[in-house]
C-alpha positions in Angstrom: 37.2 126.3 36.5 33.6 124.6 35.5 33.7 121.0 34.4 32.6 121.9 31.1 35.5 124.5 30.4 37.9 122.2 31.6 36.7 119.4 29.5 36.8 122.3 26.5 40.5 123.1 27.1 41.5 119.4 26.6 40.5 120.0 23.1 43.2 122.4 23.0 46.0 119.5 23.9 47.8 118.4 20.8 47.0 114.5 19.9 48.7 112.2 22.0 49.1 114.5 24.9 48.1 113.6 28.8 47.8 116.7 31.2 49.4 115.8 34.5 49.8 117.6 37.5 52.9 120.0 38.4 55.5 118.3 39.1 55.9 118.0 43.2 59.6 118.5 44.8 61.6 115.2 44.7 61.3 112.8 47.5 64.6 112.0 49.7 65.5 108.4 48.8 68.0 106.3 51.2 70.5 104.6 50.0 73.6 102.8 52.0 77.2 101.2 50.0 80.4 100.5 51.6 82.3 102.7 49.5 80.7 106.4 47.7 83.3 107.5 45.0 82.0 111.3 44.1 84.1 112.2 40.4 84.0 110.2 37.7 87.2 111.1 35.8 90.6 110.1 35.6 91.3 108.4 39.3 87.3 108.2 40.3 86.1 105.7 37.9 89.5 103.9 38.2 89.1 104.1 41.9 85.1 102.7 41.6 85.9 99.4 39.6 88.9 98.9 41.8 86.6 98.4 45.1 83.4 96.8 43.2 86.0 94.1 41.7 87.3 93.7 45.7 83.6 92.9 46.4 83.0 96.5 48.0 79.3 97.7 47.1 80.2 100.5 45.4 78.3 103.8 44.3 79.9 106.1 41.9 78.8 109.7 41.5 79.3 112.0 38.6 78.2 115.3 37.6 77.8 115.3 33.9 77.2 112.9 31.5 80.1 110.8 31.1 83.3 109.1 33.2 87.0 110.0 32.4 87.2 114.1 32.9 90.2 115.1 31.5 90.4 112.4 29.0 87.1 112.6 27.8 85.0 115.6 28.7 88.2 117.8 28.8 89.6 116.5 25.4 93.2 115.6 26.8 92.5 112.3 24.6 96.0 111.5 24.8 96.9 110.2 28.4 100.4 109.3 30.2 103.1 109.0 31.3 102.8 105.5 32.2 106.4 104.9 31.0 109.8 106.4 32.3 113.2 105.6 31.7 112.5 102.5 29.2 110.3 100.7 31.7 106.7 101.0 33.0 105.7 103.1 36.1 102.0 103.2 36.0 99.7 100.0 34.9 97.0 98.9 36.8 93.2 99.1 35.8 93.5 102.5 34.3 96.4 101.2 31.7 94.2 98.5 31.4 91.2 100.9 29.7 93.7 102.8 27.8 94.8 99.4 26.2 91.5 98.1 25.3 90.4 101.6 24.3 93.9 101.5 21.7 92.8 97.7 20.3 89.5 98.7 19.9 89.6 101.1 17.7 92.6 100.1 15.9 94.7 102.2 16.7 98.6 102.2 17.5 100.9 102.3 21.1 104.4 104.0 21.2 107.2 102.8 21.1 108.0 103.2 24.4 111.5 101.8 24.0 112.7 104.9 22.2 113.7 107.4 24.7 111.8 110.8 24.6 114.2 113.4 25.9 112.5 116.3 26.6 109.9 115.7 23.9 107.8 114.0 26.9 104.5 113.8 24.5 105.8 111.2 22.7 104.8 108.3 25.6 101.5 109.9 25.8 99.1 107.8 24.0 96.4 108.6 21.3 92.9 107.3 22.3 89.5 107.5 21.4 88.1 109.7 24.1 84.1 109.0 24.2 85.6 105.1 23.3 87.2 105.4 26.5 84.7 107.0 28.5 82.0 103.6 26.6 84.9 101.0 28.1 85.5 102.6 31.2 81.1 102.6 32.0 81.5 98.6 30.7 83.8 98.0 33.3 82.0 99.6 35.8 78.9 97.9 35.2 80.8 94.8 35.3 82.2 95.0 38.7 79.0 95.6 39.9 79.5 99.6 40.7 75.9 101.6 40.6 76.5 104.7 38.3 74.7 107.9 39.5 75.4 110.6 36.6 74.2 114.3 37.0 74.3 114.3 40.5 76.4 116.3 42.9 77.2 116.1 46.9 75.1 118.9 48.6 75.7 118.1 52.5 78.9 115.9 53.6 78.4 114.8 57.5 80.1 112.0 59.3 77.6 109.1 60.7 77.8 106.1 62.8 80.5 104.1 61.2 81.4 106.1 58.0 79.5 109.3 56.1 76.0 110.5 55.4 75.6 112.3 52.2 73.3 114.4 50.0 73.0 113.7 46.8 71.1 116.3 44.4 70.4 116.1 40.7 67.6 116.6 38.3 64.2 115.8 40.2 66.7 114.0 42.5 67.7 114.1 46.1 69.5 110.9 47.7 71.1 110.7 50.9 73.7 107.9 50.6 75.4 106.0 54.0 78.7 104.9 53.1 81.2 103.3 55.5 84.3 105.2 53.4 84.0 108.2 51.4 86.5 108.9 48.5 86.7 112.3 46.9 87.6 112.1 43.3 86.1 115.9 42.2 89.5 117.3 41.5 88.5 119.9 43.7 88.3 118.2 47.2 84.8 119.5 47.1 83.2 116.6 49.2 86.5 117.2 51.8 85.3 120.7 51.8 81.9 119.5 53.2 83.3 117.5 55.4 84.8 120.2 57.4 88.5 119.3 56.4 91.0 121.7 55.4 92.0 122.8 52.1 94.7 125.1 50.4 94.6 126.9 46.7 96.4 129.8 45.0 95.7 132.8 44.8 95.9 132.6 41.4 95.4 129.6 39.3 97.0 128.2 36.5 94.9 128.7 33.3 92.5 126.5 31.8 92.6 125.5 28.4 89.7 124.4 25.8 90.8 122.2 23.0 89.6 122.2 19.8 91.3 121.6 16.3 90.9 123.6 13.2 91.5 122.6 9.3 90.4 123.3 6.0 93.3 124.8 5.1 96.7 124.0 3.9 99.6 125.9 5.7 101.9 125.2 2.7 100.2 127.6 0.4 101.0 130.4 3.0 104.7 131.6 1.4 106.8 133.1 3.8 105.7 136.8 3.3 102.5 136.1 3.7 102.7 134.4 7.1 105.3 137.5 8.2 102.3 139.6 7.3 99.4 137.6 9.4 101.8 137.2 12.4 101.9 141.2 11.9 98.2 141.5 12.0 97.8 139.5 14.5 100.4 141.2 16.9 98.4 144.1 16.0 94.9 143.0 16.6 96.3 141.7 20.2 97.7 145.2 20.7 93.7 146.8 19.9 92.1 144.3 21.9 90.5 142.5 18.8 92.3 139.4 20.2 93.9 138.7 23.7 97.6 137.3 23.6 96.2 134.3 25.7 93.7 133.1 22.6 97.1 131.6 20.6 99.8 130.5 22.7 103.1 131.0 21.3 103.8 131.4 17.4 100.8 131.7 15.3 103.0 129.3 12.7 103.5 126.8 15.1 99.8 127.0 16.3 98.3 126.6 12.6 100.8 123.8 12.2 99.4 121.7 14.7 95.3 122.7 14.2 94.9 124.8 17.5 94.6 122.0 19.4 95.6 123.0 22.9 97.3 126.4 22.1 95.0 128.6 23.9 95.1 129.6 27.9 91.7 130.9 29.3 92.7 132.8 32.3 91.5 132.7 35.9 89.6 129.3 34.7 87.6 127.6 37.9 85.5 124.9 37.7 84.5 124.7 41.8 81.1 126.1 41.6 78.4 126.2 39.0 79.0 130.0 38.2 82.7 130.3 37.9 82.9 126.6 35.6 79.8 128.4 33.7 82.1 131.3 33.5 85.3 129.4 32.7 83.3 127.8 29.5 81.9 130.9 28.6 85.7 132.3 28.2 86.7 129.2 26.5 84.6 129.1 23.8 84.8 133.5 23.3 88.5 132.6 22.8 87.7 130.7 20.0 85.0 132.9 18.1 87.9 135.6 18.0 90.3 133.5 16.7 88.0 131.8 14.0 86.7 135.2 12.7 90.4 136.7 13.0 91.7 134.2 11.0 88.8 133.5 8.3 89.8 136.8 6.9 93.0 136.2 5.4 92.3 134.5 2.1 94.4 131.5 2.7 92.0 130.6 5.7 89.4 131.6 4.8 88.0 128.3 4.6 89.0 127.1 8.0 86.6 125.2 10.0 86.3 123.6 13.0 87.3 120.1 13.1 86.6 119.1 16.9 85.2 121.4 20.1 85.3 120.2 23.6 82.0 121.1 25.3 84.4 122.0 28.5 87.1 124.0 29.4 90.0 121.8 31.2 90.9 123.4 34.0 94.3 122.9 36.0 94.0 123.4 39.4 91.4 124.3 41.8 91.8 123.0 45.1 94.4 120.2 47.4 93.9 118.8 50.3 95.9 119.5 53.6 96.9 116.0 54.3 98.5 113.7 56.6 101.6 114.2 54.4 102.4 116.2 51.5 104.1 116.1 48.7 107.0 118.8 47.7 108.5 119.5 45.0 111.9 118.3 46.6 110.7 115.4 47.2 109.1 115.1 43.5 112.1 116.2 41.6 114.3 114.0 44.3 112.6 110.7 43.5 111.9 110.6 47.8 110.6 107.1 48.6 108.2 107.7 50.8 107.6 105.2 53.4 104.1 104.6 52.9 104.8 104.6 49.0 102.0 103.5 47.2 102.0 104.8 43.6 104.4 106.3 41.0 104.1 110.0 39.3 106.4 110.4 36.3 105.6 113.9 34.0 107.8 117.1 34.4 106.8 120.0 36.4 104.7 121.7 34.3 103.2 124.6 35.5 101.6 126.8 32.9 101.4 130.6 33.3 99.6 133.3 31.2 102.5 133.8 29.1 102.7 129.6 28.4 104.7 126.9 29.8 108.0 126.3 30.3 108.3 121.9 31.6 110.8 121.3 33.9 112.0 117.9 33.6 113.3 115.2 35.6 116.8 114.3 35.9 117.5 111.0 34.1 116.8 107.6 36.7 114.1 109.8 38.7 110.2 108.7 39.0 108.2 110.1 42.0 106.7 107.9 44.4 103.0 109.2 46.2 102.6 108.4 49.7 98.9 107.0 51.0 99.3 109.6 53.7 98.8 111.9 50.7 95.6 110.7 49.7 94.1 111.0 53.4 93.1 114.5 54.7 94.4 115.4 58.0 92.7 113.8 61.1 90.0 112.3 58.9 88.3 109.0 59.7 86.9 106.5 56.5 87.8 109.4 54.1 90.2 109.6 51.3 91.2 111.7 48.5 92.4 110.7 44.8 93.6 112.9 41.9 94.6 116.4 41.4 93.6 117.3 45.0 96.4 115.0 46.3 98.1 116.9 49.0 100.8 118.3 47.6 102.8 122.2 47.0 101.9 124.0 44.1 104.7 123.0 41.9 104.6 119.2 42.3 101.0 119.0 41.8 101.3 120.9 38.3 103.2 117.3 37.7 101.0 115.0 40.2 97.8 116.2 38.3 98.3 114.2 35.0 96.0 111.2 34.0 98.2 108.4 34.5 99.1 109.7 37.8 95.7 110.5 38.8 94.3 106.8 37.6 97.1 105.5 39.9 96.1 107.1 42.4 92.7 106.0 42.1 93.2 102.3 42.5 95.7 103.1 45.3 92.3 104.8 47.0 89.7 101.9 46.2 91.8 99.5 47.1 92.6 101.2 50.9 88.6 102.3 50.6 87.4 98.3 50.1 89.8 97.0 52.7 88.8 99.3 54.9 85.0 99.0 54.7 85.5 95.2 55.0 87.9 95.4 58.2 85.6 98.1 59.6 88.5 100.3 60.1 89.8 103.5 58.5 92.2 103.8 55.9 95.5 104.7 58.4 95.0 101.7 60.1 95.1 99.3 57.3 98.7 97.3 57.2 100.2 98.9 54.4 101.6 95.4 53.4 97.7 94.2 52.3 97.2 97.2 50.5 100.8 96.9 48.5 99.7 93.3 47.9 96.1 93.9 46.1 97.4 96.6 44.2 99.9 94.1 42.9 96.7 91.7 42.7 94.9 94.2 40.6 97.7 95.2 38.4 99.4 98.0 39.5 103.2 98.8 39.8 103.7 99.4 43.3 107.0 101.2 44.4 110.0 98.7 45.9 
């Protein structure tokens, strides 16, 4: 192009603008920490301020926008069991958050006196999720742990005296050395990378993506009248209008409590960009149908949505072949593990298509979670925390909850810290120092 055109077409720029050149591919920057947490949700932001408050320079990796996954992102804003049996299991940093996310915003904790029976949900407790996820950055940033949001590992390979790892995000690419590695993804996806075994299903449980729904008042539905909807909407299931997986259970009982988390998308994956784009997609189709299904009947017509996650929560991806795992004998049976090192207390809950039927532990019982568990087999300066504990299908549909997952979390930064400062790996750290910072820190530690 002449000079003089050029100069012409910047009259064409609106006011204000600059023209700049393309922009060029990202240059690799080099980073090094002691410990690289990748997942920021339930047990990898709990995991993150645990090492950076034992001194550990700690990076902290997430891939969206936000720490606390299920509680936050996931919209499972009501997190436990941290109680069993009229005495607490679970404390720690991650009972910590929940507390100050509960005084915060003046809100209430249950009475955890009164025994639940099988009504489990009454322990869990009611939060603010984006509060949470606002406290739980805070204490990050206080314990001195660098946040890295909308990044992802893209290469996992073992270095002199710990890992190497590429990191990718927008107009980013960071390879990070870190003497311990702790995967926190839910998925074991930096494990994966690693070269280290891990086991799934064939097929998974479903996801679900919660939402609530008002503008309407279920009392000026007379009996009739709901017989008649519940007959429509057996029928628009039946013609495909609607799948029997959009409203779990009884439409009564799902218009009494708002929708909430009566819905199951099936096949729901969140391991890759395509099937989590998928999985959303499904979500969020689910609730169009129901919407429009519903807004024809003249007593909902008005219903609107209250609250929409922006993610389907999703169940169960992939564990970790560790050195120990976790069955459901030993769940159900309360085994004291050895190497105990955490508590689990929720009933076996595995959902299905169909729903979910809890199975729950007999009276006395609370699971213990063995550090072997959190350590893939024959790995070196690695650990695991979170739904991809190693552990059999059934006892990780328990193992998976929040308050189990943030207790696993400080059980991994804790081993993670004392290792990088020992220059050893996680096996060989006396169990006896790590029982006794947990106990530092917090957290209930079993016998």
């Amino acid at each position: 192009m002449k000079r003089r055109h050029f100069l012409a077409s910047l009259g064409t720029l609106p006011a204000g603008s600059v023209l700049v050149a393309a922009q060029p591919p990202p240059t690799v920057r080099r980073l090094s920490t002691d410990v690289l947490v990748i997942g920021g949700g339930s047990a990898g932001t709990i995991a993150a301020i645990q090492a950076g408050r034992l001194g550990a320079k700690t990076i902290l990796v997430e891939a969206g926008s936000q720490l606390g996954g299920t509680t936050t992102t996931g919209g499972v804003d009501f997190p436990g069991l941290f109680h069993a049996w009229g005495k607490q299991v679970i404390a720690g940093i991650g009972w910590e958050l929940v507390q100050r996310t509960v005084e915060l915003n003046n809100d209430a904790l249950p009475d955890f006196s009164k025994p639940t029976g099988p009504q489990h949900w009454r322990h869990q407790v009611r939060i603010s999720g984006q509060l949470y996820a606002a406290l739980a950055e805070e204490a990050c940033v206080q314990a001195g742990v660098q946040l890295r949001y909308y990044e992802s590992p893209l290469t996992v390979e073992a270095a002199s005296g710990g890992w190497r790892v590429r990191l990718v995000g927008k107009g980013t690419m960071v390879d990070v050395t870190a003497k311990q590695l702790v995967d926190c993804t839910g998925s074991a996806t930096a494990v994966g990378l690693a070269g280290f075994a891990r086991m799934r299903e064939e097929t998974r449980q479903p996801g679900t993506l919660i939402y609530r729904v008002g503008g309407y008042d279920l009392a000026t539905l007379d009996p009739n009248a709901l017989k008649a909807l519940q007959e429509k909407h057996a029928a628009a299931v039946k013609s495909g209008a609607l799948k029997r997986t959009d409203i779990n259970g009884s439409l009564a009982g799902w218009l009494g409590k708002g929708g909430e988390s009566g819905n199951h998308v099936i096949g729901a994956d969140g391991t890759t960009s395509e099937s989590h784009s998928e999985t959303n997609i499904a979500g969020r189709q689910s609730l169009l149908r129901v919407l429009r299904f519903l807004q024809q009947e003249p007593a909902l017509a008005l219903m609107k949505i209250e609250r929409l996650q922006a993610e389907t929560g999703i169940r169960e991806t992939y564990r970790i072949v560790g050195e120990a795992t976790i069955t459901v004998e030993d769940y159900e049976g309360g085994r004291r593990f050895e190497d105990a090192v955490s508590h689990s207390f929720y009933p076996i809950d595995l959902h299905f298509e169909g729903g979910v039927r809890p199975k729950h532990l007999n009276e006395g019982v609370v699971p213990t979670v063995p550090l072997r568990a959190l350590i893939p087999k024959e790995s070196k300066n690695l650990l695991v925390a979170g739904r991809c504990v190693s552990s059999d299908r059934l006892a990780n549909s328990a193992l998976r909850v929040q308050a189990s997952c943030m207790g696993m979390g400080q059980v991994a930064g804790v081993t993670a810290a004392l290792s990088a400062a020992k220059g050893t790996t996680p096996l060989l750290v006396p169990i006896k120092e790590i029982r006794d910072s947990l106990r530092k820190h917090g957290a209930i530690v079993p016998g």
